[in-house]
Residue frames as a rotation matrix with the C-alpha (Angstrom) as fourth column:
UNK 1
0.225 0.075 0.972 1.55
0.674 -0.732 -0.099 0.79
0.703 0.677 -0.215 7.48
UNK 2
-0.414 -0.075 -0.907 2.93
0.702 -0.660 -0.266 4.08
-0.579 -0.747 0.326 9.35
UNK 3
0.384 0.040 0.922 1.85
0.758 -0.584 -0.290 7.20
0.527 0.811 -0.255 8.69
UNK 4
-0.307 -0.554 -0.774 2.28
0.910 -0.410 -0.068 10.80
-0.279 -0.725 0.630 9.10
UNK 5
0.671 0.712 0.207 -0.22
0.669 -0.459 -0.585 13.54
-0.321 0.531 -0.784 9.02
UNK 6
-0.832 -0.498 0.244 0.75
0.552 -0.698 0.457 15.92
-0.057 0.515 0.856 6.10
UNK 7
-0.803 0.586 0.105 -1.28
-0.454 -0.717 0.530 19.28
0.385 0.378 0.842 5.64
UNK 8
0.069 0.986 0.149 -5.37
-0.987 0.089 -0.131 17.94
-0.143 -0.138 0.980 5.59
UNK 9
0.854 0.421 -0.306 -4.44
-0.427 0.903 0.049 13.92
0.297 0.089 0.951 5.06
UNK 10
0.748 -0.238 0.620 -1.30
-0.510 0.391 0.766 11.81
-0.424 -0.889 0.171 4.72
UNK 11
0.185 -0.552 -0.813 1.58
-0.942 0.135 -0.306 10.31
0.279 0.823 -0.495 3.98
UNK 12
0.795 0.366 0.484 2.06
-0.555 0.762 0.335 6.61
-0.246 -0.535 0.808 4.19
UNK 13
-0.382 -0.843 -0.378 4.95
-0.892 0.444 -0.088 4.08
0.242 0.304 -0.921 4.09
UNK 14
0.768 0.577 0.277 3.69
-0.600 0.800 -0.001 0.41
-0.222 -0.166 0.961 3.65
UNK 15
-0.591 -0.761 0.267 6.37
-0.795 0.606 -0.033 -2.62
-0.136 -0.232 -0.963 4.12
UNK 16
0.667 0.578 -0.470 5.57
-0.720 0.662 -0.208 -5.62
0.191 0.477 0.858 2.43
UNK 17
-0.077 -0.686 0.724 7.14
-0.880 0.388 0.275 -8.95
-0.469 -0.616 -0.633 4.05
UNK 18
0.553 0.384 -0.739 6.90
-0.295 0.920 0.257 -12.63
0.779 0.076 0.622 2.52
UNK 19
-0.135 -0.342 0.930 6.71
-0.959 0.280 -0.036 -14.73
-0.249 -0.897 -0.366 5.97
UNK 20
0.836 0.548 0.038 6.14
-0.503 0.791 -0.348 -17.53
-0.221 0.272 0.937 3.87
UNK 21
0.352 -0.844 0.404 8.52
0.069 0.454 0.888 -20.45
-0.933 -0.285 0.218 3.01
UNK 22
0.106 -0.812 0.575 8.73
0.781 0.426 0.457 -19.87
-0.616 0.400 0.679 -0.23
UNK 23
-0.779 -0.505 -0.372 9.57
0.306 -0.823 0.478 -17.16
-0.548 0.258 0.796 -2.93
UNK 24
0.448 0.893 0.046 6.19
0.699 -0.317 -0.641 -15.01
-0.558 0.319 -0.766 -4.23
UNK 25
-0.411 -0.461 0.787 6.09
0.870 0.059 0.489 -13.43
-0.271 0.886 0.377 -7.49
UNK 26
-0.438 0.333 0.835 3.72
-0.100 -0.941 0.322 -10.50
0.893 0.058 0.446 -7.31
UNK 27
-0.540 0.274 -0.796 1.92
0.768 -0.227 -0.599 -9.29
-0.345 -0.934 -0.088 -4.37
UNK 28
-0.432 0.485 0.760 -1.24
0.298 -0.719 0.628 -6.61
0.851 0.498 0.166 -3.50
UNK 29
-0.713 0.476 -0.514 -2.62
0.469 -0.221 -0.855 -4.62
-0.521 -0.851 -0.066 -0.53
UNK 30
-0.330 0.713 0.619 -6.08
0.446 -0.460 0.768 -3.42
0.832 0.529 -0.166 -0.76
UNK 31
-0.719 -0.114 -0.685 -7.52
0.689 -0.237 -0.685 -0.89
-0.084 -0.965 0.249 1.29
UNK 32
0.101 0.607 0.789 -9.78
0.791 -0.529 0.306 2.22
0.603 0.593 -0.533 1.02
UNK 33
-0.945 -0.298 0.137 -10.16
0.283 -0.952 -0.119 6.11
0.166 -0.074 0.983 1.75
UNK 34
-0.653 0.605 -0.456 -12.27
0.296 -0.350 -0.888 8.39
-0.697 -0.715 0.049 3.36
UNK 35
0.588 0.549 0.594 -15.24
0.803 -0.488 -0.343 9.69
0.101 0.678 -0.728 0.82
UNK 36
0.905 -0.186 -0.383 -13.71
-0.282 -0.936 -0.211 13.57
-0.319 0.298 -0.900 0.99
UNK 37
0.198 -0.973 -0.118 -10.04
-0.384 -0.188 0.904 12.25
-0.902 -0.133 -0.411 0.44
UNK 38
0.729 -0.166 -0.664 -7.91
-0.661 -0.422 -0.620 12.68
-0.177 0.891 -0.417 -2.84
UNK 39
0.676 -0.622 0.395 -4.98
0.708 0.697 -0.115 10.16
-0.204 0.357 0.912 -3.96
UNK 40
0.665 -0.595 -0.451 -2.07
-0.606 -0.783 0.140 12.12
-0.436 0.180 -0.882 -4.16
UNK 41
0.351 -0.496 -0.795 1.46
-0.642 0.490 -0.589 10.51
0.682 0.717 -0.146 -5.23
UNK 42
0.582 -0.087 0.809 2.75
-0.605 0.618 0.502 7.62
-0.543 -0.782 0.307 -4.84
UNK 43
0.325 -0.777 -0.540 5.71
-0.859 -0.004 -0.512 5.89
0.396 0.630 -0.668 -5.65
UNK 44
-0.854 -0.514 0.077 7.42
-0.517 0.855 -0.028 2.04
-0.051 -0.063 -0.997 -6.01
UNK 45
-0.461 0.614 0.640 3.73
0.398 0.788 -0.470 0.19
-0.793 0.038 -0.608 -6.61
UNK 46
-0.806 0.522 0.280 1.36
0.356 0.050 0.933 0.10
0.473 0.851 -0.226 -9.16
UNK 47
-0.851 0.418 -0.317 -1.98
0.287 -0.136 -0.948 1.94
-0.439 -0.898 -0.004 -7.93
UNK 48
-0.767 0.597 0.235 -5.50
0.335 0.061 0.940 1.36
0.547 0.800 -0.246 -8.96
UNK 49
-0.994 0.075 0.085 -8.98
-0.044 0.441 -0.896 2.07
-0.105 -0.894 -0.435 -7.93
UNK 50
-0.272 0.933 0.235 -12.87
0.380 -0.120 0.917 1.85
0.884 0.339 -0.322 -8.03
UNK 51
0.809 0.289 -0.512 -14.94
0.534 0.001 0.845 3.92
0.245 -0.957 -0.154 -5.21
UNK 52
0.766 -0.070 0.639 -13.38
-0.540 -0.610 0.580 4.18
0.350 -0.789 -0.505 -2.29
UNK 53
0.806 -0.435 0.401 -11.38
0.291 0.881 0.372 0.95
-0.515 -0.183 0.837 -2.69
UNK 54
0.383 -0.799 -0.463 -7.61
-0.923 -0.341 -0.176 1.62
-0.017 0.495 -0.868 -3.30
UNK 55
0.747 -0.575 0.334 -4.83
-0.089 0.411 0.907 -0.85
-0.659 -0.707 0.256 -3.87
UNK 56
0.351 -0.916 -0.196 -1.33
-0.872 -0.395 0.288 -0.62
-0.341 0.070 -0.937 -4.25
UNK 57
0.912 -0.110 0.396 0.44
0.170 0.978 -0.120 -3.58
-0.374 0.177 0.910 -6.16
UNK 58
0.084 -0.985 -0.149 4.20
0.157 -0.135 0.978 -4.55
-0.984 -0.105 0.143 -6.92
UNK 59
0.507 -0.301 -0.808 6.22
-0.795 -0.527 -0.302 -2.91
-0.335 0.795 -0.506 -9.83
UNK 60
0.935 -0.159 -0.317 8.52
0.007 0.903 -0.430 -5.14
0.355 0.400 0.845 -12.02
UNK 61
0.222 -0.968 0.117 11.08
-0.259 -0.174 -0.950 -4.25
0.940 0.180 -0.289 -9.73
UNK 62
-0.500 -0.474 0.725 9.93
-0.844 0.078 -0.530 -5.31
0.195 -0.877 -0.440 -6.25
UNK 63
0.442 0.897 0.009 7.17
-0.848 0.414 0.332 -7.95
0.294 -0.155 0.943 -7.07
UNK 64
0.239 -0.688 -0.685 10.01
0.002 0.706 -0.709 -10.96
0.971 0.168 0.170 -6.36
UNK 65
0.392 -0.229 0.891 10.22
-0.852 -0.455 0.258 -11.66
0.346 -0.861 -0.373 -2.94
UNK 66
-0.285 -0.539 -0.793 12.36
0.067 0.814 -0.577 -14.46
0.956 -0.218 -0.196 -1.35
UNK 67
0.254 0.023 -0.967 11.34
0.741 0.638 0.209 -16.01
0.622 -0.769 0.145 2.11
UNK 68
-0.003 -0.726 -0.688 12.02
0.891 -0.314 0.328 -13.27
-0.454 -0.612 0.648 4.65
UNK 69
-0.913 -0.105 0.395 12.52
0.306 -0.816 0.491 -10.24
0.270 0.569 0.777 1.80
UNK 70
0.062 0.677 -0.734 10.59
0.597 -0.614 -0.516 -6.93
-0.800 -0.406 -0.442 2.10
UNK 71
-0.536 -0.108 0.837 10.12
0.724 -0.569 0.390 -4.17
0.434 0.816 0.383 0.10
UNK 72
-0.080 0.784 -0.616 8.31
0.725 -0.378 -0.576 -0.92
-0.684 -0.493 -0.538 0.96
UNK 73
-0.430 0.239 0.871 6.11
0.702 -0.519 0.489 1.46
0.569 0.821 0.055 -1.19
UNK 74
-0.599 0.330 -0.730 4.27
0.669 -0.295 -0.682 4.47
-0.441 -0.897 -0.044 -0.34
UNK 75
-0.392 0.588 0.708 1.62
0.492 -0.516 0.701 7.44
0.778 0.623 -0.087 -1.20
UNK 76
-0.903 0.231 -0.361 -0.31
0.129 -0.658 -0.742 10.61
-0.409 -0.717 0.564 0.12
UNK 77
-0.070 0.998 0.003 -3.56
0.976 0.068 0.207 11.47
0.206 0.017 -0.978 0.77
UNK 78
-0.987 -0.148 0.067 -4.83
0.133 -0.973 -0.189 14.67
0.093 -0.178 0.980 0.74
UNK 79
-0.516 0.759 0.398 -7.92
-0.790 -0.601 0.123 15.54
0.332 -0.251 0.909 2.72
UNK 80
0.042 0.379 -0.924 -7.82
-0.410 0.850 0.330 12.43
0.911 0.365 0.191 4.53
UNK 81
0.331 -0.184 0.925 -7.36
-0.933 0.083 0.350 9.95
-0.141 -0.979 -0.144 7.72
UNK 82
-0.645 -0.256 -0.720 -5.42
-0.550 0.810 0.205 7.01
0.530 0.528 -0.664 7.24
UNK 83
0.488 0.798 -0.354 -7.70
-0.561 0.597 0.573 3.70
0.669 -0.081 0.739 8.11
UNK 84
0.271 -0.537 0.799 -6.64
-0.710 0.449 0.543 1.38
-0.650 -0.714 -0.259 11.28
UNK 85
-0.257 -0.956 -0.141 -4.16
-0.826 0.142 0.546 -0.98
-0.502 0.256 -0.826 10.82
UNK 86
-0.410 0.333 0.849 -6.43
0.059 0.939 -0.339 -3.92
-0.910 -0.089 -0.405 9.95
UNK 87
0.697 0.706 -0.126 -8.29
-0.217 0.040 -0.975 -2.46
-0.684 0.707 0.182 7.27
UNK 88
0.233 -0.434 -0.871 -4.74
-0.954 0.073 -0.291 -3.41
0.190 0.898 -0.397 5.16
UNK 89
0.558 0.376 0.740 -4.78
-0.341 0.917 -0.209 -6.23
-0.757 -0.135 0.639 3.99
UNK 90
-0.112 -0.729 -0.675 -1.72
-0.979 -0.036 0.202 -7.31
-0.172 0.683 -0.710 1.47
UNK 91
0.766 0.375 0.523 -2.38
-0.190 0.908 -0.373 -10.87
-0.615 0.186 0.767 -0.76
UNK 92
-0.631 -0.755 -0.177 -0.28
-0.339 0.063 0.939 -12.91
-0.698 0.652 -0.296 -3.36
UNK 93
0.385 0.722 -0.575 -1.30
-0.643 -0.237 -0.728 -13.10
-0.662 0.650 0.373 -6.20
């Protein structure tokens, strides 16, 4: 994940990789936000949450990945800090 502070939180660009051998059909990163911080927009995933727990899952347009293929999605926070790099965590599903 990179970010880049915007205003009082952030803006994020997340890159999703399959380093596996073969081709993965949907895909999800989970993660979470600060207690004061807002979900702004976000755009190319699907984005749910409970809490403080966000996560960001593929659309029916990038969830297909072949060996090697990427995709990247992103979203802002507003009134936030983004979380070190560990706390994402991206599964197939």
């Amino acid at each position: 994940m990179k970010d880049t502070p915007k205003g009082d939180g952030y803006r994020a660009a997340v890159t999703v990789t399959n380093t596996g051998d073969t081709e993965i059909d949907n895909w999800m990163m989970h993660s979470s936000i600060s207690p004061d911080a807002e979900m702004g927009k976000y755009w190319k995933a699907v984005y749910g949450s409970y809490g403080l727990a966000i996560t960001f899952g593929n659309t029916e347009h990038n969830g297909t990945l072949a060996p090697g293929a990427s995709t990247t999605f992103g979203f802002v926070v507003k009134n936030g800090t983004a979380p070190p790099a560990p706390a994402n965590v991206c599964m197939v599903h």
